[in-house]
C-alpha positions in Angstrom: 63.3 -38.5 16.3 66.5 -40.1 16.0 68.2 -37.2 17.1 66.4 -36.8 20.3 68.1 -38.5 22.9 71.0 -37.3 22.2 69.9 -33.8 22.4 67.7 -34.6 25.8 71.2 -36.0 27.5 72.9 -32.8 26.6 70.1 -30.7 27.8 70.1 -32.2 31.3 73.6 -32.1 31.8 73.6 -28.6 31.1 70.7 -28.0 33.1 72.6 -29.8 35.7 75.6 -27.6 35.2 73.6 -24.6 35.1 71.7 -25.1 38.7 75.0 -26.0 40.5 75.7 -22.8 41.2 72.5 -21.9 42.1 72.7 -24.8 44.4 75.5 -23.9 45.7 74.4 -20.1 46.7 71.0 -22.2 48.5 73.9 -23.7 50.6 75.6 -20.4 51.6 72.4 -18.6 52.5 71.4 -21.6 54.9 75.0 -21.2 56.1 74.8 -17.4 56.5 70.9 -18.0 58.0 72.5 -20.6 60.4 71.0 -23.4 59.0 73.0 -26.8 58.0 76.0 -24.8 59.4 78.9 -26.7 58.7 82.6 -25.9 59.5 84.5 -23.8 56.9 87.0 -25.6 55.1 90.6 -25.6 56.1 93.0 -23.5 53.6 96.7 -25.6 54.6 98.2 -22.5 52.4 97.0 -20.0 54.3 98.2 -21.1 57.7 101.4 -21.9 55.9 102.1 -18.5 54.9 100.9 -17.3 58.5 103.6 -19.2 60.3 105.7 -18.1 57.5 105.3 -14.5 58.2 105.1 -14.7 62.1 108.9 -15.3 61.9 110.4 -13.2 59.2 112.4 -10.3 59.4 113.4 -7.9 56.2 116.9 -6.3 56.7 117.4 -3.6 54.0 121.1 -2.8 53.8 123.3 -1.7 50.7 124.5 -1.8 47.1 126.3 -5.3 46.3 130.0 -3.8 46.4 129.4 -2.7 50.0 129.9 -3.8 53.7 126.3 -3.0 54.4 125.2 -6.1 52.5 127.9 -8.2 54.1 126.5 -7.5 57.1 123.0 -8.2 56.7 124.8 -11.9 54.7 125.9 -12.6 58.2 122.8 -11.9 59.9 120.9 -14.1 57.9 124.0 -16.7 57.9 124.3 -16.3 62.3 120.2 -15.9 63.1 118.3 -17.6 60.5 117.4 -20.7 61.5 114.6 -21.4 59.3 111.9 -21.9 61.8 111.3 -19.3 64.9 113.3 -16.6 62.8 113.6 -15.8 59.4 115.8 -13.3 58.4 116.1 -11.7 54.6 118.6 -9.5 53.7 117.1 -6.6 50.9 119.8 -5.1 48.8 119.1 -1.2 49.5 119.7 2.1 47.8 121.4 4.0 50.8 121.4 5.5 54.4 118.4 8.0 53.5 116.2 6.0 51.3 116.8 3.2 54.1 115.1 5.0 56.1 112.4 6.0 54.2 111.6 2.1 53.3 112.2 1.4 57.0 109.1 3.6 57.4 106.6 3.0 54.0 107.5 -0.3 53.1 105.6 -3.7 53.9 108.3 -6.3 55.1 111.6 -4.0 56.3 111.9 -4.1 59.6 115.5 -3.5 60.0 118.1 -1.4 58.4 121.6 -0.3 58.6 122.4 3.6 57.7 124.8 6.0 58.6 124.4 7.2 62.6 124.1 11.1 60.7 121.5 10.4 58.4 118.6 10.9 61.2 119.9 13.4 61.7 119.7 14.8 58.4 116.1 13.7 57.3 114.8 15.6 60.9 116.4 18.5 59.9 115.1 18.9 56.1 111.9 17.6 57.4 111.7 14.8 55.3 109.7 12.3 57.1 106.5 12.9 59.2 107.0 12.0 62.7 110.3 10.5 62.5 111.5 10.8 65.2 109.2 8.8 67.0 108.7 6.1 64.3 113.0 5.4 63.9 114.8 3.5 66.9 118.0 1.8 66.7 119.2 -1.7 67.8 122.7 -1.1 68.1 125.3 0.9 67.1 128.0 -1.5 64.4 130.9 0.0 63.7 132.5 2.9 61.7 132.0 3.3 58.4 135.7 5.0 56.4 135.1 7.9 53.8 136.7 6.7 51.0 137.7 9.8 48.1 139.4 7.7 45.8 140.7 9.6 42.8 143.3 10.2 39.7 146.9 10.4 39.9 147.1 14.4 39.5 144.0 15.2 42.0 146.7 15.6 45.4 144.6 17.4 47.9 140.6 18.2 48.6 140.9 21.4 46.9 142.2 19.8 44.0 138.0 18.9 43.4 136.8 22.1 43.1 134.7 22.6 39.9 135.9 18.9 38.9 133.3 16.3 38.5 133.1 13.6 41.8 130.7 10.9 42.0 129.0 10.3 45.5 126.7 7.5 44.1 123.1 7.3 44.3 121.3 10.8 45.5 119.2 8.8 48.1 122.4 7.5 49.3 124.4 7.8 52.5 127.8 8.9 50.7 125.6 11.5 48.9 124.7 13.0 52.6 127.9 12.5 53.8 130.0 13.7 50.7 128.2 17.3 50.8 128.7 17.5 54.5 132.6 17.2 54.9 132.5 19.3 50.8 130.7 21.7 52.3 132.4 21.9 56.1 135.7 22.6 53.7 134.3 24.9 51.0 134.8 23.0 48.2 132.2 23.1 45.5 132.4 20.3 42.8 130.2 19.1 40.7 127.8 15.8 42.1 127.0 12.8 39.4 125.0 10.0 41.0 126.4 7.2 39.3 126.3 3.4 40.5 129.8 2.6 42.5 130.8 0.1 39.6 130.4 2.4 37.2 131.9 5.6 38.7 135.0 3.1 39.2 134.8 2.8 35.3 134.5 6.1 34.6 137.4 7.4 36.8 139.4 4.7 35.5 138.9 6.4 32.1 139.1 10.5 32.9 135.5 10.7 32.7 135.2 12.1 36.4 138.2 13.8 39.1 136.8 11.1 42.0 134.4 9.7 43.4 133.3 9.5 47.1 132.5 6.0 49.3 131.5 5.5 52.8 131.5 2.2 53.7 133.1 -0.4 56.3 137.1 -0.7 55.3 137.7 -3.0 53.3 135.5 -2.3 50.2 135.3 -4.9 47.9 134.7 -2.2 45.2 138.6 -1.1 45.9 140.1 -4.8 46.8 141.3 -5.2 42.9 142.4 -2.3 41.7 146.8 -2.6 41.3 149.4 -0.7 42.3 150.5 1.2 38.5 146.5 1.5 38.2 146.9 5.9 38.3 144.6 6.0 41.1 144.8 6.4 45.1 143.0 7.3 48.2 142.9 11.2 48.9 143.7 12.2 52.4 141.4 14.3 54.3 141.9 16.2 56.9 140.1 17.0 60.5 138.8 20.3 61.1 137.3 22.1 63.9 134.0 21.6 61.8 134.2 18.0 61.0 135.3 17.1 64.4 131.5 17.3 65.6 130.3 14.9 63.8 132.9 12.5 62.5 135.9 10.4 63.6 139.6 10.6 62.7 140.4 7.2 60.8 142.8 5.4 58.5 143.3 3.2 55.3 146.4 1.1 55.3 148.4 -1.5 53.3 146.5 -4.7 55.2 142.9 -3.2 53.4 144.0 -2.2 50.1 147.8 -3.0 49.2 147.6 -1.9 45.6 146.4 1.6 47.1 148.0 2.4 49.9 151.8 1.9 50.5 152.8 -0.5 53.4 154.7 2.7 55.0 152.4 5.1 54.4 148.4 5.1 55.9 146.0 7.6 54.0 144.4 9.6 56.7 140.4 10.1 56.6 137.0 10.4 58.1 134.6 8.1 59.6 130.8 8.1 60.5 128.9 5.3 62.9 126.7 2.3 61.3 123.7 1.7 62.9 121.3 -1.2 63.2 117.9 0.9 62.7 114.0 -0.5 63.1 110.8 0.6 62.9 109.0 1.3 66.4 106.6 -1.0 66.2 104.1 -0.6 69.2 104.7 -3.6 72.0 102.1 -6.6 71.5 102.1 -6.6 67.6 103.1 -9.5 65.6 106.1 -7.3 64.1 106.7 -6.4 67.3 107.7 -9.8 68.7 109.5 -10.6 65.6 112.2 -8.0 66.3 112.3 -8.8 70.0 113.0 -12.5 69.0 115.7 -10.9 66.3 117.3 -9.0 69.2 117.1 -11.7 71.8 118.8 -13.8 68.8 121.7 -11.2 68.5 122.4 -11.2 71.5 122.7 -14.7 72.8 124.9 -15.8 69.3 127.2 -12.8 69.4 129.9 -14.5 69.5 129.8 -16.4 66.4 129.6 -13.1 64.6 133.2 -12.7 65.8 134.8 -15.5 64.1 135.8 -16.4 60.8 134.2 -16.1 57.5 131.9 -13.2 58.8 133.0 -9.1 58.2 135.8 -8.3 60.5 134.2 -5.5 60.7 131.9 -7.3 64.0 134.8 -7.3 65.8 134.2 -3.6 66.2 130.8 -4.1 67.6 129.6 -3.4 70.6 125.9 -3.8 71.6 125.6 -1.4 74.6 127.4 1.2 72.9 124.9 4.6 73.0 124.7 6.5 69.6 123.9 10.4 70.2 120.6 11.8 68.9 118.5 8.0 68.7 116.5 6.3 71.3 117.3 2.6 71.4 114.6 -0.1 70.8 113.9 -1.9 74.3 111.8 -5.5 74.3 111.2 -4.6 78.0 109.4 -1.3 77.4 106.2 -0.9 75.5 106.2 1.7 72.3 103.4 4.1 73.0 100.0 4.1 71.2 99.3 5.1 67.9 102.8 4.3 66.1 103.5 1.7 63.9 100.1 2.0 61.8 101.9 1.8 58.2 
């Protein structure tokens, strides 16, 4: 008997724990019955990550050595303004696979990729119903093919059979690097290799080249000296390469322990473009990028000054790029895209 009470206090409380639940479930079903309805209780994280979301924009863009990344720095630096737009620059993996996360994944709305690489993904069929799913903003500027190489490598034709990196196989220099090969009937042999580490490896005879297209100038190339064995290969226009790319230059001012102060290395260049996803007019990612664009627009100017990439200063927002239809606020995306 002395043990009793005790053992009778413990047995209510866990009977009382025990019914709570069942208690509990009663007051559901009377809610669910529509009796004792009551209002649902607020959840303050919830809306917080709604309003959250209703203002962000993802911007994938490019490996940390490049101008891609730079430019998506000052888009978040010029637009962000922490409350009616977010904006989040994504360090990406290149033109093609930019557009493939562009397309598939949740959060990127926006990415920058070469103006060929549609292009090339329509015409290997690599994307379902890309062309009506990609649109662009604007066209930035042009992107230099850099072919920067060893001492004894003097001409293109000096590659063939050598081994030339053209960095990752997703990438937009991998596209571009087989084009303007191809176009001049050179066949070398591809690695895939990081930027950093292709620098490395050419530094120590491991590979011939290696092949970057990016905005001049490339902080990949901004400390390599003068007695460092290694320059910029020329290369040249053809009648080929004329159709799709521009005539352009590395000088001194870019890269003075490459390029002699009296002597610019003639090259290659290919568009940057501002692409989105086509988001059908009325959605909530929809109105997102029409506030990004709107934004863009009106602060333009402070793109154009100092610290952002000189490279804005080549920008111009109504210029037309060949091949893409341009993302318009004013006119509604037809039915049936944007379900990802």
């Amino acid at each position: 008997m002395a043990y009793g009470k005790p053992a009778t206090r413990r047995g209510l409380l866990l009977a009382g724990a025990l019914a709570l639940p069942a208690l509990r479930s009663a007051e559901a079903q009377e809610d669910e019955w529509g009796r004792r309805r009551r209002p649902a209780p607020r959840n303050p994280a919830a809306s917080m990550a709604a309003r959250a979301n209703a203002s962000t924009i993802g911007v994938i863009s490019g490996g940390v050595d490049g101008t891609y990344v730079r430019i998506a720095a000052d888009l978040a630096a010029v637009l962000d303004d922490g409350d009616r737009l977010r904006v989040l620059p994504i360090i990406g993996r290149g033109s093609v696979q930019n557009i493939s996360d562009i397309l598939f994944l949740r959060g990127v709305d926006v990415g920058i990729v070469q103006s060929d690489a549609l292009a090339f993904v329509r015409s290997r069929q690599m994307f379902p119903g890309v062309n009506q799913l990609i649109q662009y903003i604007a066209k930035l500027y042009d992107e230099e093919v850099h072919v920067l190489a060893r001492r004894e490598i003097a001409r293109p034709q000096d590659l063939a059979g050598r081994r030339v990196n053209v960095d990752l196989a997703s990438s937009g220099t991998a596209m571009t690097a087989a084009l303007i090969l191809d176009a001049l009937g050179i066949q070398a042999q591809m690695t895939n290799d990081p930027q950093d580490v292709a620098l490395d490896k050419l530094r120590r005879g491991e590979i011939a080249a290696l092949v970057y297209v990016t905005g001049k100038p490339a902080r990949l190339f901004t400390g390599i000296v003068a007695d460092s064995g290694l320059h910029f290969l020329p290369l040249p226009m053809t009648p080929e390469l004329i159709e799709t790319y521009l005539p352009a230059r590395l000088g001194h001012e870019q890269y003075p322990g490459l390029v002699p102060a009296d002597a610019p290395v003639d090259t290659l260049a290919v568009g940057a473009v501002m692409a989105v996803y086509a988001w059908p007019a009325g959605t909530e990612r929809y109105r997102n990028l029409s506030n990004f664009v709107e934004a863009l627009s009106a602060r333009f100017e402070n793109f154009l000054r100092p610290p952002r990439h000189p490279k804005w200063r080549e920008v111009n927002l109504d210029a037309q790029v060949p091949g893409w239809v341009r993302f318009d606020p004013g006119q509604a995306t037809p039915a049936g895209r944007g379900q990802r």
